[in-house]
C-alpha positions in Angstrom: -3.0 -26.9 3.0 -2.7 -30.6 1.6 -6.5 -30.5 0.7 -5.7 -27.0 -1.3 -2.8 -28.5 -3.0 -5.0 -31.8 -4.2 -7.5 -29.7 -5.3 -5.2 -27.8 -7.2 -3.7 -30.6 -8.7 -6.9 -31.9 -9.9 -8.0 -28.6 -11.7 -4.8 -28.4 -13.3 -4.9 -31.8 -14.5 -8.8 -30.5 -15.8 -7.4 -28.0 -17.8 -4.0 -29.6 -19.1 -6.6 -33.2 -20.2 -9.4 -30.2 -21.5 -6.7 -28.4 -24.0 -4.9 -31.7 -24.7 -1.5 -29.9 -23.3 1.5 -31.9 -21.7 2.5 -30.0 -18.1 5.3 -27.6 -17.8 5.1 -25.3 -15.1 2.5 -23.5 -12.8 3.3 -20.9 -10.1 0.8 -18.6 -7.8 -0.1 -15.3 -7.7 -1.3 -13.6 -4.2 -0.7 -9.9 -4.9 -4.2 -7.8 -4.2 -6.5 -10.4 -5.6 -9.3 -12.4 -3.1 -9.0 -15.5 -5.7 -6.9 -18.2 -6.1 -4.7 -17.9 -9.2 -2.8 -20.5 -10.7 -0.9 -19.1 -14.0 -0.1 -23.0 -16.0 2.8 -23.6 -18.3 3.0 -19.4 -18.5 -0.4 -19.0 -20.6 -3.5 -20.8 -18.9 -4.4 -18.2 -15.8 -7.1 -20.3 -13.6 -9.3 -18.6 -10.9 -10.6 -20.3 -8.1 -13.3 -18.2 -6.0 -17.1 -18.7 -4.8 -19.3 -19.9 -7.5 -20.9 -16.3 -6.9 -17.4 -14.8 -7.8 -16.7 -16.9 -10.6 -20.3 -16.5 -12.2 -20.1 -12.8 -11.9 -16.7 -12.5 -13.2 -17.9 -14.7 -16.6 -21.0 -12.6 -17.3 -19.2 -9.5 -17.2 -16.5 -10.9 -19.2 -18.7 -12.0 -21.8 -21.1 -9.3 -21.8 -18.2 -6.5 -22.1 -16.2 -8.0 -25.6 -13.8 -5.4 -24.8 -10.5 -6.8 -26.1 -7.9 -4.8 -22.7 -10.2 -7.1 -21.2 -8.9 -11.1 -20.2 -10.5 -13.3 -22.9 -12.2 -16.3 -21.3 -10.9 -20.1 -22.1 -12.7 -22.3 -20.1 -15.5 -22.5 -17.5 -15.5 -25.0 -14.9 -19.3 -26.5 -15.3 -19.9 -26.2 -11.4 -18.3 -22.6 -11.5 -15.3 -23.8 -9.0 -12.9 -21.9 -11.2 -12.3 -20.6 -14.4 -9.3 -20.5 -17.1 -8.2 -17.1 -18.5 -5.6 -16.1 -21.2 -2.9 -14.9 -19.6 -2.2 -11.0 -20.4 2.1 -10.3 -20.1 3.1 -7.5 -18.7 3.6 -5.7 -14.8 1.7 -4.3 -12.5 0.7 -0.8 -13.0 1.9 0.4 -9.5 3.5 3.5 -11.2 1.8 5.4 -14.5 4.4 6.0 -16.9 2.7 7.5 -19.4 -0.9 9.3 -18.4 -2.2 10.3 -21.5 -2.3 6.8 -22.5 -4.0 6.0 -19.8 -6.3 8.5 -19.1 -7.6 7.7 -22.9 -8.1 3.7 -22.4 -10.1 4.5 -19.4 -12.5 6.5 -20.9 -12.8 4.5 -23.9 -13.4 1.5 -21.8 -15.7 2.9 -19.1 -17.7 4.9 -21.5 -18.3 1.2 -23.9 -19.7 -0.6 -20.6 -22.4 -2.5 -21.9 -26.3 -1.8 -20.8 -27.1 -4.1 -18.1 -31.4 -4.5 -18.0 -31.1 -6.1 -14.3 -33.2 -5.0 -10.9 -30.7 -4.8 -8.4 -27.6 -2.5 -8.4 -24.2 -3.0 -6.7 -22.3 -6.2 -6.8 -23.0 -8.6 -8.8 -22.9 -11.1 -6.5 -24.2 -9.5 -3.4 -26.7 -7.3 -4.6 -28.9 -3.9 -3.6 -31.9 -2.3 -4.2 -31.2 0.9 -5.2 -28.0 2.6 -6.6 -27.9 4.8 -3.3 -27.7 2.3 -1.3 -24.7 0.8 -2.7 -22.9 3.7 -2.5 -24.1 4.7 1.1 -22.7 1.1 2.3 -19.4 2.0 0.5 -19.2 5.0 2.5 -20.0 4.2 5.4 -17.8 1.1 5.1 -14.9 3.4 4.4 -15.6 5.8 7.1 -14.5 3.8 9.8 -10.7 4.8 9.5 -10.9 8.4 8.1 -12.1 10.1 11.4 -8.6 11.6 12.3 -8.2 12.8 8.2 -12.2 14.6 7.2 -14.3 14.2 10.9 -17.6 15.0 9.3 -18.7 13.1 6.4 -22.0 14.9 6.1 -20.4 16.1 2.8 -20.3 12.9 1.3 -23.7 11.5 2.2 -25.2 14.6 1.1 -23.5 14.1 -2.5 -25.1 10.5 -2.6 -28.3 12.1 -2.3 -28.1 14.5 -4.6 -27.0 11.9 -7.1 -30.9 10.4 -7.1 -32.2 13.4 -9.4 -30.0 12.0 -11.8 -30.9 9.3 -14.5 -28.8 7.1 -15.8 -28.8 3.8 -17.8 -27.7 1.0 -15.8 -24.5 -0.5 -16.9 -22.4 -3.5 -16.0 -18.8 -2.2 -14.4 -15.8 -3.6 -13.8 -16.0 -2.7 -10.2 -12.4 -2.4 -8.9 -10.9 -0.5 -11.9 -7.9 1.2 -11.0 -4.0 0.6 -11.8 -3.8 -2.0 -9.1 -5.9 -4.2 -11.8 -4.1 -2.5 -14.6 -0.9 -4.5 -16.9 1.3 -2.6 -18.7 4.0 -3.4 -21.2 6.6 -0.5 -22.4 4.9 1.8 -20.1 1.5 1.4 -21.8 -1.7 0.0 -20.7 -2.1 -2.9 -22.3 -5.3 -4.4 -19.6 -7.1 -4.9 -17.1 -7.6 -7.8 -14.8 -9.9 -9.0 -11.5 -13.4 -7.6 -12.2 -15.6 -7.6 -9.3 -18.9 -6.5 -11.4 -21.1 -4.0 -10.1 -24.6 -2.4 -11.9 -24.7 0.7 -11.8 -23.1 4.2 -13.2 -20.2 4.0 -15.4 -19.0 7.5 -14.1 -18.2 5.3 -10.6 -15.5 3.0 -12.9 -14.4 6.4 -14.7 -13.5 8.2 -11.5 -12.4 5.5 -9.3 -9.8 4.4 -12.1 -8.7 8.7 -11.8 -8.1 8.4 -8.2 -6.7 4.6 -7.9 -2.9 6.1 -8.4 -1.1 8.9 -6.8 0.6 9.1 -10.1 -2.7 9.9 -11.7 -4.1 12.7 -9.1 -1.1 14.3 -8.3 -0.7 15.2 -12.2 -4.4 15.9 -13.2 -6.4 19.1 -12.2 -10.5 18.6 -11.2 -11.1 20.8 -14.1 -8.8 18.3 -16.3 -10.9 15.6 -14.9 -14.4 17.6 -15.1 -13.6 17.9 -19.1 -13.1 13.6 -19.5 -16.6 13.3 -20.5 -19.7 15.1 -21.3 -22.0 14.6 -18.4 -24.1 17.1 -16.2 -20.8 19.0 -13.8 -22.6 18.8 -10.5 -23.3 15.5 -11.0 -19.8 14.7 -11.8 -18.4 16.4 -8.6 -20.6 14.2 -6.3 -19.3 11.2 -7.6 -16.0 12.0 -7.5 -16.4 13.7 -4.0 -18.0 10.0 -3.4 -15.2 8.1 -5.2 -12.5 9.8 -3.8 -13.7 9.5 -0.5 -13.4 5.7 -0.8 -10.2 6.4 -2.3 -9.1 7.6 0.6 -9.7 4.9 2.8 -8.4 2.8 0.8 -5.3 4.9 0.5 -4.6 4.5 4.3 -4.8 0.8 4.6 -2.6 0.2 1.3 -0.1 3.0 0.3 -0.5 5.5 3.0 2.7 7.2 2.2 0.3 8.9 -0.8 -2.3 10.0 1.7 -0.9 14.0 1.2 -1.6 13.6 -2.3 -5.3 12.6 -1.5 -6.0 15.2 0.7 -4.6 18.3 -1.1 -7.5 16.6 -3.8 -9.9 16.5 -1.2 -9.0 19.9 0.1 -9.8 21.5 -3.7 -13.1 19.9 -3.6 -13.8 21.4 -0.4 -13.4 24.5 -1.6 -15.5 24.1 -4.7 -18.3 23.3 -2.4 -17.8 26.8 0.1 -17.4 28.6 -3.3 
């Protein structure tokens, strides 16, 4: 813990000496986010992470220019950490107003920028095909939804049928939903802790959708089918895909919503029998 706090110390003295500023304050943040975070004299937000983290967050930060995104203020030269403006505002743990929303998601999902890379996946922990990203994602989340759907065959089938369809290779936030979201007034006002991934933007489009009770308890799949022009069937896969994770994830950090999931999940099934 004392070799944490000296470094600390020493990267704020960095960035205080860097932007010629006298100290004021500096407090942490720990809620849902695998970096470090160190918000300085209530404006100067620093990241500490891998050099892999920190590298992928900056290219995807400079590549997207999308202003709900943090604007970068400083890169350490080693990649130890990084300084970001600091965006007011809460939390998005409830959606107060969904149209809103629902319209700064697409807009930003559907301006990610082309990314002309070979692997997809994570930026920093990359893989060779599209399908296999989302196969390890799967079969990551399956390992606590036995007692909820006990045959995933569905799901895997979907990522299959995903390969007959193209698509131009994109640079994503990666873990776009509300718990990365800051509102003020009830409005979205942006979105914080990328964890890039290549690949389809419909996977940021959807996963944002499902990342709140508040969201899928209010929309209907045909609501969400009509979001964007893209082929339907493909569009159900991923979300079948998405929402699957979704539900995983649902169980290990707000399972009191897992009823909301599942009635979801339960309309999907039945588009598939149909």
């Amino acid at each position: 813990m004392d070799f944490l706090i000296n470094k600390d110390n020493e990267i704020i003295t960095k960035v205080l000496t860097h932007f010629n500023e006298d100290y004021l304050t500096h407090k942490y943040f720990n809620d849902g986010t695998q970096s470090r975070v160190i918000l300085l004299n209530n404006k100067f937000l620093i990241k500490q992470n891998t050099e892999k983290a920190i590298r992928a967050e900056v290219e995807f930060l400079l590549l997207s220019k999308i202003d709900k995104f943090q604007k970068i203020l400083y890169v350490d030269p080693t990649y130890q950490f990084a300084v970001y403006e600091f965006i007011e505002g809460d939390v998005m743990k409830s959606v107060d107003d969904i149209d809103d929303l629902i319209s700064n998601i697409v807009f930003i999902t559907t301006h990610y920028k082309f990314y002309n890379h070979d692997g997809f996946g994570y930026l920093s922990e990359e893989f060779n095909s599209w399908s296999e990203f989302l196969d390890s994602e799967v079969t990551y989340s399956s390992s606590n939804l036995s007692n909820y759907i006990s045959d995933n065959r569905l799901v895997f089938n979907c990522i299959i049928d995903l390969e007959k369809y193209k698509f131009n290779k994109r640079l994503l936030h990666g873990d776009f939903g509300t718990h990365n979201f800051i509102k003020q007034n009830g409005k979205f006002v942006g979105a914080i802790d990328p964890m890039p991934v290549i690949g389809d933007y419909l996977y940021d489009l959807f996963s944002a959708v499902f990342s709140n009770a508040g969201i899928a308890s209010k929309l209907s799949l045909e609501e969400i089918l009509n979001l964007v022009d893209e082929p339907r069937d493909k569009m159900i896969d991923m979300i079948v895909i998405v929402l699957y994770i979704r539900i995983s994830r649902c169980l290990k950090y707000h399972p009191v919503d897992i009823g909301v999931y599942m009635r979801v999940w339960d309309e999907l099934s039945l588009t598939f029998r149909a």
